[in-house]
C-alpha positions as CSV (number, residue, x, y, z in Angstrom):
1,X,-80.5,-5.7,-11.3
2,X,-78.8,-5.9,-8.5
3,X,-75.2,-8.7,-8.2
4,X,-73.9,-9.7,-5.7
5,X,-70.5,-12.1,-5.4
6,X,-72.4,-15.4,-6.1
7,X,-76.3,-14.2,-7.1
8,X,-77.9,-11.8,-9.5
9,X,-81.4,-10.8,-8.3
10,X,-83.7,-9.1,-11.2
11,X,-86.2,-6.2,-9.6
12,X,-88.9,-4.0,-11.4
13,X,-90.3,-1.2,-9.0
14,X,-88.5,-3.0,-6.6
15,X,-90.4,-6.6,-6.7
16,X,-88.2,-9.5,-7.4
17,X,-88.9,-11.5,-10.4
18,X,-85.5,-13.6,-11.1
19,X,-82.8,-15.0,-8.8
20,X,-80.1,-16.4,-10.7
21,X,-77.7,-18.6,-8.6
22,X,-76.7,-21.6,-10.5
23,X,-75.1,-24.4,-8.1
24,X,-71.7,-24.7,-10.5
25,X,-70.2,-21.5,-10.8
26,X,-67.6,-21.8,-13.8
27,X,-66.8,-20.0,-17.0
28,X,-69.8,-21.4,-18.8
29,X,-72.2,-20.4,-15.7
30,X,-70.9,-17.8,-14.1
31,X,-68.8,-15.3,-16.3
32,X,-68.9,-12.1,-14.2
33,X,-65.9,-12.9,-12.0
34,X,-63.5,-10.7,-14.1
35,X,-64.6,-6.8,-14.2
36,X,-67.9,-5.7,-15.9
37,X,-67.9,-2.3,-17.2
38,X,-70.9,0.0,-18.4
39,X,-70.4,3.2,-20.1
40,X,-72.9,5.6,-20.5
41,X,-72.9,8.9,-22.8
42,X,-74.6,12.1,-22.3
43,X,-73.7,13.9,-25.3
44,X,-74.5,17.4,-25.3
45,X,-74.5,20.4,-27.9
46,X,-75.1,20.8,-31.5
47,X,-78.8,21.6,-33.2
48,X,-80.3,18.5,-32.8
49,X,-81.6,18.8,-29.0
50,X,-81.6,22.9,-29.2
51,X,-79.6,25.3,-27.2
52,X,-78.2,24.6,-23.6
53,X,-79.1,27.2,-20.8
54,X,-75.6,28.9,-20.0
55,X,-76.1,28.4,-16.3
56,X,-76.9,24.8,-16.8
57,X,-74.6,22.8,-14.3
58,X,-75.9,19.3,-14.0
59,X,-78.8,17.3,-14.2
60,X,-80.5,13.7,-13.9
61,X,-80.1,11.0,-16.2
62,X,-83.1,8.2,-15.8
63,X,-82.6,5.1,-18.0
64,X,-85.6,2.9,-19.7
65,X,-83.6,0.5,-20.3
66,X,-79.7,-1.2,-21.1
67,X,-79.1,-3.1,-24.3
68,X,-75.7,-5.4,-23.7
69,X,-74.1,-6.9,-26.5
70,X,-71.6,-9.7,-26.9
């Protein structure tokens, strides 16, 4: 997904399959004007995933996908 101030374009492997641009931006059509936020947690630790590597320092994070909830 990719915004910008007055589209949103949705991508898989990079092909376009949805451009949404309504032609009345207002609060009913067009809600992203205030601040989004995301937050994403990597918790680490415990027993359930086994033991971290002491020199482990960073790593990648790939997601398969973003729920959003109201």
């Amino acid at each position: 997904m990719i915004r910008s101030s007055d589209k949103i374009y949705f991508l898989l492997d990079e092909e376009l399959y949805y451009t949404y641009n309504p032609v009345a931006k207002n609060n009913d059509t067009w809600p992203f004007h205030a601040d989004q936020f995301l937050f994403l947690n990597v918790a680490m630790g415990g027993t359930l995933g086994g033991n971290i590597y002491p020199g482990f320092t960073a790593s990648e994070m790939i997601l398969d996908y973003v729920k959003v909830y109201e």
